[in-house]
Structures are given as structure tokens and as C-alpha cells.
C-alpha positions in Angstrom: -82.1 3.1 -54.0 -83.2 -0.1 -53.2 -79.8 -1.6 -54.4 -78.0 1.0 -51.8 -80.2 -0.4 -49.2 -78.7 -4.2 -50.0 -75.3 -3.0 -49.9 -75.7 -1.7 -46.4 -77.6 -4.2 -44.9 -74.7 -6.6 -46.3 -71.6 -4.4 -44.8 -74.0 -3.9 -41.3 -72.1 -7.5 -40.1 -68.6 -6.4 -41.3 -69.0 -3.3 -39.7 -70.1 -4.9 -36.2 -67.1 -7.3 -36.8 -64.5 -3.5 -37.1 -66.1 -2.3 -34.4 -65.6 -5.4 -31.8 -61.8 -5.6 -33.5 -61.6 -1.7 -33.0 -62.9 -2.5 -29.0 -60.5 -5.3 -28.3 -57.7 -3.3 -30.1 -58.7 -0.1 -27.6 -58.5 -3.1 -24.7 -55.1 -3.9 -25.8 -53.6 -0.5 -25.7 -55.1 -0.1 -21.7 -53.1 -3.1 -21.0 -50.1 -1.9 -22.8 -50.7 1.0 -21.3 -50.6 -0.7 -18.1 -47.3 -2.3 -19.0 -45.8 0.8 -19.6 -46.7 2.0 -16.4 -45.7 -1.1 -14.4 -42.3 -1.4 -16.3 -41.6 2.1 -16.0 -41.9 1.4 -12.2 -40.0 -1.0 -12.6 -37.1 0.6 -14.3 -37.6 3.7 -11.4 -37.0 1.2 -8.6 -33.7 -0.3 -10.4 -32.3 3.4 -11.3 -33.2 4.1 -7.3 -31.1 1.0 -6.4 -28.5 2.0 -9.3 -28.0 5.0 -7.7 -27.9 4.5 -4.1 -25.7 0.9 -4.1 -22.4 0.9 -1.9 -20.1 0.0 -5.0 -19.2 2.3 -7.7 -21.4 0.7 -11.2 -20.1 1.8 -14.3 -21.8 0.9 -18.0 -20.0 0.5 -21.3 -21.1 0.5 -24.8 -18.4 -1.1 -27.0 -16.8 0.8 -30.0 -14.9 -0.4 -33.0 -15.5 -3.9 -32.3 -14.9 -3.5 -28.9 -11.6 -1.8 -29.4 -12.8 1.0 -27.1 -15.6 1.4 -24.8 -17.5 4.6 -24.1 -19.1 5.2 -20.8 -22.7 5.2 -20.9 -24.1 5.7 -17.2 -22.3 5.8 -13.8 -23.9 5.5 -10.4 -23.6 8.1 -7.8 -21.1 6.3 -5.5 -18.9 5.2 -9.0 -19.0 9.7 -9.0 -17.8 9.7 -6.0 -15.1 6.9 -5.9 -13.8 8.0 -9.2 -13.9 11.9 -8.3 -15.6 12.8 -11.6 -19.3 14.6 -12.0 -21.6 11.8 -14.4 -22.4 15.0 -17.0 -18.7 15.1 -17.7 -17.6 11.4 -17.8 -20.9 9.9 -20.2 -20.2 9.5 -23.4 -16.5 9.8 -23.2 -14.2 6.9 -24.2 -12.8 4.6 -20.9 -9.3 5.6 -21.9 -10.4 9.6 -21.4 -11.8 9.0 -18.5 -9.7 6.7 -16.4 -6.5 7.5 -18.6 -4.4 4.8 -15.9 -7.0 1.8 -17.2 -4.6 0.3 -19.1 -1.5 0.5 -16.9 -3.4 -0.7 -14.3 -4.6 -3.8 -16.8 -8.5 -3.4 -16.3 -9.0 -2.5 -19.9 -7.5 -5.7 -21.0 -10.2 -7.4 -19.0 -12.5 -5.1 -20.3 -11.7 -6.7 -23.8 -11.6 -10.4 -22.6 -15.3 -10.3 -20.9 -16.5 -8.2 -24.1 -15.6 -11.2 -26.3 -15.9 -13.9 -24.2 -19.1 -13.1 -22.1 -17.1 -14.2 -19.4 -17.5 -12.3 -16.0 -14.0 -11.5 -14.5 -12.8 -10.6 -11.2 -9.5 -8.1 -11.1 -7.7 -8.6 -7.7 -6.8 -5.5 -5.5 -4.3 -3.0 -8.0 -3.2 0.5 -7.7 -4.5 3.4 -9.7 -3.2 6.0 -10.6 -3.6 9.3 -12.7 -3.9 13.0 -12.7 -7.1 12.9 -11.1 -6.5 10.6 -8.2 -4.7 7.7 -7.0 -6.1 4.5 -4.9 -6.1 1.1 -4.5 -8.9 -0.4 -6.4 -11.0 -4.1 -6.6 -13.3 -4.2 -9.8 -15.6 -7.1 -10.7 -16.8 -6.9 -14.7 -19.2 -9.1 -16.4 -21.1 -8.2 -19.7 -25.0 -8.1 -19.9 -26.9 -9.4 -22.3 -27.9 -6.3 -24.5 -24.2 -6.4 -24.7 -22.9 -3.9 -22.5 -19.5 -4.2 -20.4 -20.7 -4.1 -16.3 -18.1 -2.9 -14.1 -18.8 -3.0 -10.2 -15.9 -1.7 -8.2 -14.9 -0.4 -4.9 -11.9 2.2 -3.6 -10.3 -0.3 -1.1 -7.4 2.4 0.0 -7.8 2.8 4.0 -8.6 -1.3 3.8 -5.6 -2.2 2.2 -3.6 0.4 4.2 -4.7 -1.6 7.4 -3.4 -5.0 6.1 -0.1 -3.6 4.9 0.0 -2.0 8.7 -1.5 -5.4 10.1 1.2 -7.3 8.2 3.4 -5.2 8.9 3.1 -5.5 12.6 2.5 -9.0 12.4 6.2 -9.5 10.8 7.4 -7.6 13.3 5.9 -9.0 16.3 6.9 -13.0 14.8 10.1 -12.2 14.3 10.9 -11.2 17.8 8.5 -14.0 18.9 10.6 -16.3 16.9 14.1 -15.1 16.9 14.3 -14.0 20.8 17.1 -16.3 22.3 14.8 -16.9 25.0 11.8 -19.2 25.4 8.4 -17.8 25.5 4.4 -19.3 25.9 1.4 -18.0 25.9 -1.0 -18.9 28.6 -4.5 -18.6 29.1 -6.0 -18.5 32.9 -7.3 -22.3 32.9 -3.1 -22.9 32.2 -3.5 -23.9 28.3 -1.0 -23.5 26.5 -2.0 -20.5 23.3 1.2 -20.6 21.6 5.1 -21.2 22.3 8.3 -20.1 19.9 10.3 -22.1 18.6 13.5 -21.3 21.4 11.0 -22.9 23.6 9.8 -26.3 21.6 13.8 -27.0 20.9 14.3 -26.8 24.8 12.2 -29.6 24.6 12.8 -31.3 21.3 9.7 -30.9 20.1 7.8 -29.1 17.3 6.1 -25.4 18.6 2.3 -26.8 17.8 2.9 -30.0 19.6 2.4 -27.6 23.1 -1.3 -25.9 21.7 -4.0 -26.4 23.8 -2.2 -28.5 26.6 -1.5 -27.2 29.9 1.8 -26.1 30.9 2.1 -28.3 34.3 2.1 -31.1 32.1 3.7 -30.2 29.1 6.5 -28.8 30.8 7.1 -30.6 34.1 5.0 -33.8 33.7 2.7 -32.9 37.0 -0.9 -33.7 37.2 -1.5 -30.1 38.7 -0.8 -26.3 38.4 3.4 -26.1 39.8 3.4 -24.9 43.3 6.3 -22.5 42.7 4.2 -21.4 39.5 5.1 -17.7 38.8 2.2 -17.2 36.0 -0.1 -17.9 39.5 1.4 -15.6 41.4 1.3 -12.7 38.8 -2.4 -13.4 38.3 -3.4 -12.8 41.8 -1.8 -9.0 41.2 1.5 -10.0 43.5 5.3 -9.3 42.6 6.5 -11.7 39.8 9.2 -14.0 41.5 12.2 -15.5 39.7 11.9 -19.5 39.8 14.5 -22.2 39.0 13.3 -25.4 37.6 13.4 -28.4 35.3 11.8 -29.7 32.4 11.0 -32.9 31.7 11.3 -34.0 27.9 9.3 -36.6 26.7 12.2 -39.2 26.6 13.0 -38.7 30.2 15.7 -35.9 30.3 15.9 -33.1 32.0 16.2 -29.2 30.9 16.6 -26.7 33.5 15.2 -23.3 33.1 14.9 -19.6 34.8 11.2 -18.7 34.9 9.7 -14.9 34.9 5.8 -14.2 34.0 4.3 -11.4 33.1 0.5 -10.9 32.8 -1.8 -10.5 30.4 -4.6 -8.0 30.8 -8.1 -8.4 28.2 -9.5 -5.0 27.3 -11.4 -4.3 30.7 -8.5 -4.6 33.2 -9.2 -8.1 34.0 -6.7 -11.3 33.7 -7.0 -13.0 30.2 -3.6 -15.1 31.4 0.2 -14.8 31.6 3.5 -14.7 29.4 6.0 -17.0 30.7 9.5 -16.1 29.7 12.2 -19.7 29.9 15.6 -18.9 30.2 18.1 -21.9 29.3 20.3 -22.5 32.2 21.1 -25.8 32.1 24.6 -25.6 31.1 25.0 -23.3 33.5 23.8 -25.9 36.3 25.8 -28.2 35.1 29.1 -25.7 35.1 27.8 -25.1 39.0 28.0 -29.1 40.0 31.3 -29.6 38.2 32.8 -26.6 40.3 31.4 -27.7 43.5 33.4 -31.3 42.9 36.9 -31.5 43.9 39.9 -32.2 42.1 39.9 -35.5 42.4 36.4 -36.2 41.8 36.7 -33.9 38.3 39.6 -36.0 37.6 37.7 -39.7 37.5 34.8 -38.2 35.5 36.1 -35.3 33.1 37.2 -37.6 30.4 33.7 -38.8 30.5 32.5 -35.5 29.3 32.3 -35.8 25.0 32.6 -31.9 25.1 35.9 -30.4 25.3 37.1 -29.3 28.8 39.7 -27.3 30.0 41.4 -24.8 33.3 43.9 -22.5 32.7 45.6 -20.6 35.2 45.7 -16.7 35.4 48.8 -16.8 33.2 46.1 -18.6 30.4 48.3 -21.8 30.6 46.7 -24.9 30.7 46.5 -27.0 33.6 44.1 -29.4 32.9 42.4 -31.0 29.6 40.6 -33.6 28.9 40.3 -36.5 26.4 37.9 -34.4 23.8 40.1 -31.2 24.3 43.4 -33.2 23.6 41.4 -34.5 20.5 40.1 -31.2 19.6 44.1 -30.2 19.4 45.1 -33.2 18.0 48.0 -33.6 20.8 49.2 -35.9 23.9 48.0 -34.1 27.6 51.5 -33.9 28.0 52.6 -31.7 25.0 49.6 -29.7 25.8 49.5 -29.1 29.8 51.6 -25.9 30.7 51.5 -24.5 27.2 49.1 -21.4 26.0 46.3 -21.5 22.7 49.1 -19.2 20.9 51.2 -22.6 20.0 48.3 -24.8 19.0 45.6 -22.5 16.9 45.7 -19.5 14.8 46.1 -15.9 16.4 43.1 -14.3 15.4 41.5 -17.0 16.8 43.9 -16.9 20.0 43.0 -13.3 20.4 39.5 -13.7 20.8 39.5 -16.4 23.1 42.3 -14.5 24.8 40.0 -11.5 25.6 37.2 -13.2 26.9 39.8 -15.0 29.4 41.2 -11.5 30.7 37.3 -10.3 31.2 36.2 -13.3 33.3 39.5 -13.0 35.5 39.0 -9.2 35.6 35.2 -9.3 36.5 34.8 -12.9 37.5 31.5 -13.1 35.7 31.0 -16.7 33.4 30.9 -16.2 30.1 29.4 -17.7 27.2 30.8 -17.3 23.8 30.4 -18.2 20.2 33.6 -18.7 18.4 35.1 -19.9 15.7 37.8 -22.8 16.0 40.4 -25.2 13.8 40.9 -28.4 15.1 43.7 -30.7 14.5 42.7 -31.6 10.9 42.9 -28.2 9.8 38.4 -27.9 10.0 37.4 -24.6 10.9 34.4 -25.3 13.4 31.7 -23.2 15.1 31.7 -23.5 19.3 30.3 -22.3 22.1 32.6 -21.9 24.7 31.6 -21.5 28.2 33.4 -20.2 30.7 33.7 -19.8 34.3 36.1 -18.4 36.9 37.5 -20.6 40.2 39.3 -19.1 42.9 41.1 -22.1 45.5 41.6 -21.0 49.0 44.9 -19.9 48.5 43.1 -17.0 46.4 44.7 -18.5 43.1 42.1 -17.6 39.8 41.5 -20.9 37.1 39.7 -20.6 34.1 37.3 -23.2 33.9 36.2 -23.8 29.9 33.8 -26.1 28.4 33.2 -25.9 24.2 30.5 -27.6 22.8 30.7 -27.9 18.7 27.6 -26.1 17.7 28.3 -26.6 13.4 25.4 -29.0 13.2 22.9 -26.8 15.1 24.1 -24.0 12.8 23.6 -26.1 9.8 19.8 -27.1 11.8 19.1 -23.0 12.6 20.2 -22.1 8.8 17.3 -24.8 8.3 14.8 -23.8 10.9 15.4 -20.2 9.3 14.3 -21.1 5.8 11.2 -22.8 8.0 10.5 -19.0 9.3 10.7 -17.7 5.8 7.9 -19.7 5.1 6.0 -19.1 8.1 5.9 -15.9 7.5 4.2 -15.7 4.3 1.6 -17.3 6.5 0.9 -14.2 9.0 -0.3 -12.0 5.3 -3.9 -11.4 5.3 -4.4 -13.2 8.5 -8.3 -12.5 8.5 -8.6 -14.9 6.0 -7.9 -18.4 5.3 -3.9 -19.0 4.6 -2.3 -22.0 3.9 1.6 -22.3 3.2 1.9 -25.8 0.2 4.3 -28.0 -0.7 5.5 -28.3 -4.4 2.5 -31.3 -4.3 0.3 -28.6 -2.9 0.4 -31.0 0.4 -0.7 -28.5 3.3 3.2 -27.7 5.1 1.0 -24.7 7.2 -1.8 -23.1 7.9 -3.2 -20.5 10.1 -5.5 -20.6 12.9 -8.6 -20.0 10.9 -8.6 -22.6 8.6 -8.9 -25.1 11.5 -11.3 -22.9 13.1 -13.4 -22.7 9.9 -13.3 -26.1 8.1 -13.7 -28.0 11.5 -10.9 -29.9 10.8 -7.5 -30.2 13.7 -4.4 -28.7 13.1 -3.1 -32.8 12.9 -5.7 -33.2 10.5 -5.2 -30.6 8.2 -1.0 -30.7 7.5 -0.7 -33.5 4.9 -3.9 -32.9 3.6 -3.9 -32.8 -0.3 -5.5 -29.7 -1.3 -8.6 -31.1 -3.8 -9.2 -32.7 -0.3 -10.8 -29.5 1.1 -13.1 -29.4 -2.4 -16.5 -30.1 -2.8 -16.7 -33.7 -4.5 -18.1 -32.1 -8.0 -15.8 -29.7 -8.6 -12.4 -31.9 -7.3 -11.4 -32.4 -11.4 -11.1 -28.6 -11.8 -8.0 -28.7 -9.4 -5.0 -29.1 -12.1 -6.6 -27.0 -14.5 -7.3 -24.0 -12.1 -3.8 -24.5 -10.2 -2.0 -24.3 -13.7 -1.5 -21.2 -13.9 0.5 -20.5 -10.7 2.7 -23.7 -11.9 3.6 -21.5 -15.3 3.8 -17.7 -14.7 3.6 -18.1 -10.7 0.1 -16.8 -9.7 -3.1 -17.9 -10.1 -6.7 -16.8 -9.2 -9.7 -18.9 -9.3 -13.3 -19.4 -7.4 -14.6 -22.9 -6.6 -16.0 -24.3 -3.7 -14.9 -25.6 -0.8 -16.6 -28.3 2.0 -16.1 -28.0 5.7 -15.9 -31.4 7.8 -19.4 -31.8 8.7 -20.6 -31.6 4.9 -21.1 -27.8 4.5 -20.3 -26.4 1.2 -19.4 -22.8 0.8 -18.0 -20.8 -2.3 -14.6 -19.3 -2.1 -11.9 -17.1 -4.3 -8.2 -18.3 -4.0 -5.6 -16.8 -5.1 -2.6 -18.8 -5.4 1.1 -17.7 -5.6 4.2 -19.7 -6.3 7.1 -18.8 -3.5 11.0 -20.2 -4.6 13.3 -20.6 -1.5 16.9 -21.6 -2.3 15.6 -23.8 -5.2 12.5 -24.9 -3.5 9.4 -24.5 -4.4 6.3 -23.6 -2.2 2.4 -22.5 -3.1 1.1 -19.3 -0.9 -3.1 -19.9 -0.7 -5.4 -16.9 0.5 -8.6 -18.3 0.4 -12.0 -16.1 0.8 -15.4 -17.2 2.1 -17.3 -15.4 -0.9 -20.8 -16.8 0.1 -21.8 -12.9 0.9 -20.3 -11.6 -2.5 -22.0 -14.2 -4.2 -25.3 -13.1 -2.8 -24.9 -9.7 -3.9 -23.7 -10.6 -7.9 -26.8 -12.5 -7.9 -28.9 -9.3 -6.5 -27.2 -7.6 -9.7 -27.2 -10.1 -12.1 -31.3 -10.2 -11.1 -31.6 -6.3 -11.7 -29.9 -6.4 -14.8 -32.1 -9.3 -16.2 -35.0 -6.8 -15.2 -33.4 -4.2 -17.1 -33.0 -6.1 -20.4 -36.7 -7.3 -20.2 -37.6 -3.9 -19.5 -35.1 -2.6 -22.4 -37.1 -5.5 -25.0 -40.6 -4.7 -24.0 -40.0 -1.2 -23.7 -39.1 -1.3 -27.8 -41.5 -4.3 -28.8 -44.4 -1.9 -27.0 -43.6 0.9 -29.1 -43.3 -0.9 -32.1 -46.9 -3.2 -31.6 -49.0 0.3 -30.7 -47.7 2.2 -34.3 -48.6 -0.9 -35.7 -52.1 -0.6 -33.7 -52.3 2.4 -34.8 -52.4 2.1 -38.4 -54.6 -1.0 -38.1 -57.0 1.6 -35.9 -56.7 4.2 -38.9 -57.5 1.9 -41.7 -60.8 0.9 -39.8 -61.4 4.2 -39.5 -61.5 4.6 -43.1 -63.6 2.1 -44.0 -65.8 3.0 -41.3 -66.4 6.5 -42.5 -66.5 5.2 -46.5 -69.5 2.7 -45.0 -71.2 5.8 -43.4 
């Protein structure tokens, strides 16, 4: 007995030692407890977001070493995006449930991010399949417990308002540009906005060389707005008036031009500014001096003239030719003067100018003609002939002709066409920032934006090398990013870009190569991202959350069975002590 009483009085510290273990072990579990609790929260305030975000979130276990991937959990706007209830689409292979996945190239992304951990951005596609068909923008990016992320968005009615945009915006610069007529675009303090290019080769110059200067000076040279000003008159809400005047080129010479202005309304009624429409008519001023000149006078000057001149009488026999037009035949005035075109060109040529001649002595309107022409040495050329009628006062008709050879300026238009092909890869998109490159990628264009945006002029910005626009760190990543639109013709990249005054900003580009007759040009779209990359970091924040949630959640259940046995053993040897 007493021996029994030793034995106890010995264990009596052991078991005070179980019982403070068996305490601090209850402790532990409150706090786990606690952790449960605040994790569970946790995850219930991520599912809430999961649910309710804007973009369609779909998760994906790999299969098969990531041969397939099955769908796991879908978000409620990813149900309704991708028309499919969430009971029917977990657990189902990608390829079952989006059977256009692979068509449409995504699943081959899928792969890639599975093995590389990668994130990947797929540009705007079609979809299509039984189910539904839309145009489609996915962002995928793998997570660290290794599922495949996929964030995407139905961009149908968006993309179906820049095909409409661009569209219109095709439409409306190829009447801009193409209209035989010269056009501006003027504001109410008399700035020029824009001009075609009819109007800069009026004045020999390039169309941007006329933005933001006012038209007084630009066009006439004056230091104030023109009296005879028609843009002033319409703005004041009276009758648009016809004006005659001339231009003043920059080297001096003269261009003279029919005037009409229409105005330009802003969406409440009021005045924003004024369309001024420039009709050529110089050649046809100069056709009225040389008929308002006698005989005599034409006779001492008309061999002066470089261009071609000739009269013909009502009978189409010539009467008088110049040097150039004897030249242009490639005979004396003397074998020519009382002879018709039938005995010096071809006849279908003859016939054409033949008609024309009968309709100005029929209606006695001028005319102005292009034609086709072969001189002396046997050179077919392209003219324009210009044509007017004279009546003396003895009531006798003469056909008054001058024929300027235009085949240069054709050559020059074919050129300034291939100019508007370009151009007009420039109007796509136009909310963002476009820029049309050189084989160097040396900036040949850009749009409006882009100067607005980097802070940089219009002067600045053409000739720029494109690293230029680069933050300084990431300038070396240039030729590797741009290499793939050198190769296969298209490339899509992120970096980030620097505005004038210092600002750095990230941006997506994607770059596409453009041959024209041999030459090669780079299309950039470029994409202030600084709002998208906000959000990925929102996600990539929840989905860290997530995983630590997903860890503890399994080391938690793992450390209280462990607990647990601990707590049962000291039970045990508690109650063998008693």
C-alpha cells in the first residue's frame, strides 16, 4: 500500500505536465477553430466576388498530362456568356463543352500556359458551335495549385461597332480623299482641322502642313479673316455666296479657286465651324485672259506657252498652232495649218477628240477632257485637253484647245494612291493608338491620338524609331518582341510605353506586317492597358487567397486528427493513472 502511495505521488507531476499539454492543446484547437472560421469567410467573400465579376471565369483541372482539361467551376456571368447552366458544364471535358475550342485555337493556348506557367492573352476570335456563336477575347493564366484560369468576355455588339466604325470611316476618307475638289475643315476661331489631299496639291504642299493654322494665312497670306470670306457669312446664318479668289503658294505663285462653305452644326444647334469646298479654276482663268487678247497679241506670246495650243475652225481644221503643238505632231506649221487630226493621229483617237469638238460648237460650253494621245515619236501619252469656244463678230465659231501632258501626274497619283492605301489602314480601330511603319519600323503615320496621348507633335512623332516611344528598361525587348511579325506577319506583345513628360504606362500591341506592291509596311494598334492591368492584379490577389486558403484548409485538417490522437493517448494514461 504504501508502495502504491510512492507510485502516485511520483506520476502526480507527470500528470500536471498532461494536463497543462492537454490545456494548451484545447487552446490550439479554439484558434484553429478560429482559422477555420476566418478562412471560411474568407473563401465566402472570394466565391461572392467569383460569382458576381463582369467577365465570364472559367477553372480547369488538367487530364492526361494536360492532354485535356475538365471544367471544374464556372462563374455566373461565364453561364451566361457561354449559354450553358454550371450543373451541366462541371466536370465535363473543355472539348464537350466548347466543342469550337480548338478551331477557334484557345485550347492550344490552353496547353502552352499549362506547361509553361505562362499567362497568355488570345486577341478578339470568332466562336462558333451548335450552341452559339460570338466574337470572343479570353485572357488564361495558370494558378498555382495548378489549375488552368480562363477570364473572358463576349465582345460581339463591340466588335460589331468597330467593323461599322471602320466601315464608315473607309467610306467617309475615300470621298474625303478622292473627291476632285478641295475640301478643309474649319473650326470658328478659322483653324484649320483638316484638308484632303486635292486641296494640299493646289498648294504643293503636304495635307498636315495646313493643321492647326488658320486659313487667311495658309491660304491667301493675309494677317486677318478674308473680307469676301464665305465660311463668315454662313456662320452668321446668311445665304452662302459663291467667291472667286487666289491662293498664294509658298513660293510666290498663284492658284485661283471657286469658294462655297457650308456650316457645321455641334450637337445643340450651335456653330462648331464651316466646310469650305475649293474648286480649281485656274486654267480656266487663264483660258478667259487668252480669249480676251486679240489676234495679234495671242500671236507674240503663244509660242511662249510650253503647253500645246491650238484653234480650229467649225470645219475642225486648224488655223492656228503653236510651237509645242507643232512639236507634239512632230510637223512644220505649214504642213499642219488647214489640215484636220484624221491625217496626223490615229482614229480612235481622232474620234474622241472629234466628239468633244462637235459638243462645244453645238452647246458652246468649255470643256475639259482627259485623253489619250501619240505624239510624233510614236509615245502614247496621257493629256488633258481644254477646250473653249470663240465666236468673232462676224458670228464665225473657233475652237480654242490647250493640252497639258498629264503622264507624270498619273505616274505621281498612281503614287499618292498607294499613299491612301496606307492611310487607310490607319483609320481601323481609331479609338486607339495607330501608327502606320516603315520596313525600319520608322513612324510613316499616325493618328490623332497618339499625339494627343504621348504629348509628342505630329513633326515630332514621323521619323520617330519605334523603341523611341519605350520605357528606357524595357527598349532591348524591341527585336525580340517585333520578330514575329517580321516571320509569319503578326505579332502580339505587352510592354510599356513613356509619354514625353516622363509618364510610363503599360500597353498591348499588336503588330501586323502589310505588303504593297513589294513594299513592306508594319500596322501598330497599341492599347493603354493600365486599367486591365489593375484588374489581373485584383485576380491574381484573390487567387493567391484561394491557394492559401486551399493549403491551410488541408494542413488544418491534417494537424487536428493528429491533435486528436495526441488528446486520446493522454486520455489513456490519464485514466490508467486514476
Amino acid at each position: 500500500m504504501a508502495q502504491n502511495d510512492k507510485n502516485k505521488e511520483e506520476l502526480i507531476p507527470e500528470i500536471k505536465l498532461l494536463q497543462e499539454r492537454v490545456a494548451e492543446l484545447e487552446m490550439l484547437i479554439g484558434k484553429l477553430r478560429k482559422t477555420e472560421e476566418a478562412l471560411y469567410a474568407s473563401k465566402m467573400q472570394f466565391q461572392e466576388l467569383f460569382n458576381n465579376m463582369g467577365n465570364g471565369v472559367a477553372i480547369y483541372e488538367a487530364r492526361d498530362g494536360g492532354s485535356d482539361f475538365i471544367l471544374i467551376n464556372i462563374n455566373r456571368s461565364g453561364e451566361q456568356i457561354s449559354k450553358i447552366q454550371r450543373e451541366q458544364a462541371v466536370g465535363r471535358s473543355v472539348l464537350e463543352v466548347f466543342p469550337g475550342v480548338k478551331k477557334l485555337g484557345l485550347f492550344d493556348v490552353f496547353c502552352q500556359v499549362w506547361k509553361t506557367g505562362q499567362p497568355q492573352r488570345y486577341p478578339v476570335s470568332f466562336y462558333q458551335d451548335e450552341r452559339m456563336a460570338q466574337w470572343v477575347e479570353n485572357y488564361v493564366y495558370k494558378i498555382p495549385s495548378g489549375e488552368i484560369v480562363a477570364v473572358y468576355d463576349d465582345v460581339t455588339e463591340r466588335k460589331r461597332f468597330e467593323d461599322a466604325l471602320q466601315e464608315s470611316e473607309e467610306r467617309f476618307m475615300a470621298l474625303f480623299d478622292n473627291i476632285n475638289m478641295g475640301v478643309s475643315i474649319i473650326d470658328t476661331n478659322y483653324k484649320i482641322i483638316k484638308v484632303n489631299k486635292y486641296h494640299a496639291r493646289l498648294f504643293k504642299k503636304d495635307p498636315r502642313d495646313f493643321e492647326n493654322k488658320e486659313c487667311f494665312r495658309a491660304y491667301e497670306k493675309r494677317q486677318s479673316v478674308c473680307a469676301h470670306c464665305p465660311g463668315a457669312i454662313v456662320m452668321k446664318g446668311l445665304p452662302a455666296p459663291e467667291v472667286e479668289t487666289r491662293g498664294i503658294r509658298d513660293d510666290g505663285s498663284f492658284v485661283y479657286v471657286l469658294i462655297r462653305s457650308v456650316p457645321i452644326h455641334d450637337k445643340n444647334g450651335a456653330y462648331s465651324g464651316f466646310i469650305e469646298l475649293v474648286e480649281d479654276i485656274t486654267e480656266r482663268k487663264k483660258t478667259d485672259e487668252f480669249l480676251k487678247e486679240s489676234k495679234d497679241y495671242l500671236d507674240s506670246i503663244i509660242n511662249t506657252i510650253g503647253d500645246p495650243v491650238f484653234v480650229k475652225d467649225s470645219q475642225h481644221r486648224l488655223v492656228l498652232v503653236n510651237d509645242a503643238e507643232c512639236a507634239l505632231i512632230g510637223r512644220s506649221r505649214e504642213e499642219i495649218i488647214g489640215k484636220t487630226d484624221y491625217e496626223f493621229f490615229p482614229k480612235e483617237q481622232v474620234d474622241v477628240f472629234w466628239a468633244k469638238d462637235e459638243e462645244l460648237l453645238k452647246t458652246g460650253k468649255e470643256n475639259i477632257s482627259e485623253e489619250v494621245i501619240t505624239d510624233a515619236f510614236g509615245a502614247k501619252k496621257v493629256i488633258v485637253t481644254k477646250k473653249a469656244l470663240y465666236v468673232d463678230k462676224k458670228m464665225n465659231k473657233f475652237i480654242v484647245g490647250i493640252i497639258r501632258d498629264i503622264t507624270e501626274r498619273k505616274i505621281a497619283e498612281e503614287r499618292v494612291r498607294d499613299y491612301a492605301v496606307r492611310l487607310s489602314y490607319l483609320t481601323k480601330y481609331a479609338n486607339d493608338f495607330i501608327i502606320l511603319l516603315d520596313e525600319n519600323f520608322c513612324f510613316l503615320e499616325v493618328n490623332e491620338r497618339v499625339s494627343d496621348f504621348y504629348g509628342y507633335t505630329q513633326e515630332e512623332l514621323i521619323g520617330m524609331h519605334a523603341p523611341q516611344l519605350r520605357a528606357q528598361q524595357v527598349r532591348e525587348d524591341f527585336s525580340r518582341q517585333v520578330k514575329p511579325a517580321q516571320i509569319e506577319g503578326k505579332a502580339l506583345y505587352e510592354t510599356v510605353h513613356q509619354r514625353k513628360d516622363g509618364q510610363t504606362f503599360p500597353v498591348e500591341i499588336s503588330l501586323r506586317a502589310i505588303d504593297i506592291e513589294g513594299k513592306r509596311f508594319y500596322q501598330a494598334i497599341i492599347r493603354d492597358i493600365t486599367e486591365r492591368k489593375k484588374v489581373e492584379e485584383e485576380n491574381a490577389k484573390y487567387t493567391r487567397e484561394l491557394e492559401i486558403f486551399y493549403k491551410a484548409s488541408i494542413g488544418r485538417e491534417e494537424r487536428i486528427i493528429e491533435l486528436k490522437k495526441e488528446l486520446e493517448v493522454l486520455k489513456k494514461k490519464s485514466g490508467e493513472v486514476n
